[in-house]
C-alpha positions in Angstrom: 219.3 119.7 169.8 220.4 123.2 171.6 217.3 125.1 173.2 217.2 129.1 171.7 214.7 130.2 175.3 216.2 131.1 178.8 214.7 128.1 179.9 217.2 125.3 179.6 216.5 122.1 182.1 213.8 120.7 183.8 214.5 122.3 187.1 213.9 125.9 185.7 210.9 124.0 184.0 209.7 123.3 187.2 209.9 126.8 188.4 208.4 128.3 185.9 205.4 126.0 186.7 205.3 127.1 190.3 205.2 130.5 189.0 202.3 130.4 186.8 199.9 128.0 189.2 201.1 130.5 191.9 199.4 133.3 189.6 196.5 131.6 188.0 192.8 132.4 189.3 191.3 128.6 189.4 193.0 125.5 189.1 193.5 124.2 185.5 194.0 121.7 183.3 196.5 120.1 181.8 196.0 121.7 178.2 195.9 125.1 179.6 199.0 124.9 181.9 200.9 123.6 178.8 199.6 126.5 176.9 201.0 128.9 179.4 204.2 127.0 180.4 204.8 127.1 176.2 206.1 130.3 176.4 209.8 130.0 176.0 211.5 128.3 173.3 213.7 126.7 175.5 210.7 124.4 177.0 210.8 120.6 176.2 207.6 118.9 176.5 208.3 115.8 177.7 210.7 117.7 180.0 207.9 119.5 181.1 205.3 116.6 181.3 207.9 115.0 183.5 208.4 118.1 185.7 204.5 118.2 186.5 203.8 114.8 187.6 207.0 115.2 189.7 205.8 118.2 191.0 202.6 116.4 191.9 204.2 113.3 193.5 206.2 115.6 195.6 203.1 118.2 196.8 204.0 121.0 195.0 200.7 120.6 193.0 197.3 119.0 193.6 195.8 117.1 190.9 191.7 116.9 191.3 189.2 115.5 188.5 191.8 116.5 186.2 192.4 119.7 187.7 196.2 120.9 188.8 195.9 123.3 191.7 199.4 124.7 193.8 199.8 123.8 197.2 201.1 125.8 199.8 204.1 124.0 199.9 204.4 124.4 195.9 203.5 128.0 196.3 206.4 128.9 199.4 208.9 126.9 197.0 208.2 128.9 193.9 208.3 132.2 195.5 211.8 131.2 196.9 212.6 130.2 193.5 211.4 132.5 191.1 214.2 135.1 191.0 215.6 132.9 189.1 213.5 133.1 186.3 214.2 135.2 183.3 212.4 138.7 183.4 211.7 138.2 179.8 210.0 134.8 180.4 207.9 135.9 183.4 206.2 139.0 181.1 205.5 136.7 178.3 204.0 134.4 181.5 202.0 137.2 182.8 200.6 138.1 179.2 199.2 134.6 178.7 198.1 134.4 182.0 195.9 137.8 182.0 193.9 136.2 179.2 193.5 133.1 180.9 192.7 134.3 184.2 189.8 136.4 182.8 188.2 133.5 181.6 188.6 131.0 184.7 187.1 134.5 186.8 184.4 134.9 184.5 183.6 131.2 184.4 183.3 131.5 188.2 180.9 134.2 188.3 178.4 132.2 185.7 176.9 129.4 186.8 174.5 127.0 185.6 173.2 123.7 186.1 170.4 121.2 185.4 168.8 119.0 187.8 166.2 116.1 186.8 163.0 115.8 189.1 161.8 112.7 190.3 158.3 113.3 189.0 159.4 114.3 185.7 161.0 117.0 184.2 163.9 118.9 185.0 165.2 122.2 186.9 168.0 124.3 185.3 169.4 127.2 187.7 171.4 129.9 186.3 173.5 132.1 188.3 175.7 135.8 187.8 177.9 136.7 190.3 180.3 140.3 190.8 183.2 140.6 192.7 181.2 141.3 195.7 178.2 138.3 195.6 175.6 136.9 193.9 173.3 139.1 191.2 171.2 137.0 190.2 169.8 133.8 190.4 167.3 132.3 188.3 165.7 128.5 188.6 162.9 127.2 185.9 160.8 123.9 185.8 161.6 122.6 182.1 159.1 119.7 180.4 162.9 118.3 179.4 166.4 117.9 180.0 167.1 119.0 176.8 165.3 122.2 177.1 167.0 122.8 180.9 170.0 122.1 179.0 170.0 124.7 176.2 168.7 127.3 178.9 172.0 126.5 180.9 174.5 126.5 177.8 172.5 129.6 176.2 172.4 131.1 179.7 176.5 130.7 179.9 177.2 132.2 176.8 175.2 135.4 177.2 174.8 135.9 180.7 174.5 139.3 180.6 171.7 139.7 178.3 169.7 137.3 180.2 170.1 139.7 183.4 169.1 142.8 181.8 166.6 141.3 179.9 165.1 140.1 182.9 165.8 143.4 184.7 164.2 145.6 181.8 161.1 142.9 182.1 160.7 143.9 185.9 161.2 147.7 185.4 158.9 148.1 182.4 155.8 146.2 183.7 153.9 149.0 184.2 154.8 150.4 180.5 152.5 147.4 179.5 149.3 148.3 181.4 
């Protein structure tokens, strides 16, 4: 079957790979990097599942608990490469990968966790970071790990509002005399 994208064998799949992990903000899976690499019409799957385990067996790309990082090898071969990709394709790369990138850096900057405690109970710690450091850091003894637990998933959906909630708490203390 003839392939309608500017992508049209494995070799250009390749490079188009090396030019999105060279541009993504965390390492990913391999869902999302499908998502992104999806965008040309030209793209064969099984190409493309082929080109990234190839790309890993030759150290262009890390694979870690699931997670495919770029090497510096992988990221001094793409950059060689990637004038060779279709300006058309690298836009609709860059489009997908704004999106993405905004929620790998905001997944970095929340944090949370939950720790049992030998004596019983558990400890969940929350965490906000900025670009420039931590905000704000929070740790509470929970009777249960269920309770640490909704703290932490509530805590990662709405991190904001947890911080000025507790900020407004501090500030208006005296409000409450």
């Amino acid at each position: 079957m003839a392939r309608h994208g500017f992508i049209h064998d494995k070799l250009d799949i390749k490079f188009l790979i090396l030019y999105i992990m060279a541009r993504v903000a965390a390492p990913i899976d391999f869902h999302a990097l499908t998502d992104l690499t999806m965008c040309d019409d030209g793209v064969d799957y099984f190409e493309f599942a082929e080109a990234v385990s190839e790309l890993v067996e030759t150290g262009h790309l890390t694979l870690e608990e699931e997670l495919y990082a770029i090497t510096d090898k992988g990221r001094a071969n793409g950059a060689a490469c990637e004038s060779s990709l279709p300006y058309t394709v690298k836009q609709k790369c860059n489009v997908r990968l704004a999106k993405v990138n905004g929620i790998l850096r905001r997944n970095a900057q929340v944090r949370s966790s939950v720790e049992d405690r030998p004596e019983g109970g558990s400890v969940v710690k929350m965490e906000l970071d900025d670009d420039k450091g931590n905000l704000f850091t929070l740790q509470l003894f929970c009777g249960t790990r269920e309770q640490a637990q909704r703290m932490a998933d509530g805590f990662r959906e709405e991190p904001e509002r947890v911080y000025h909630d507790v900020i407004a708490a501090l500030l208006d203390w005296e409000k409450n005399r």
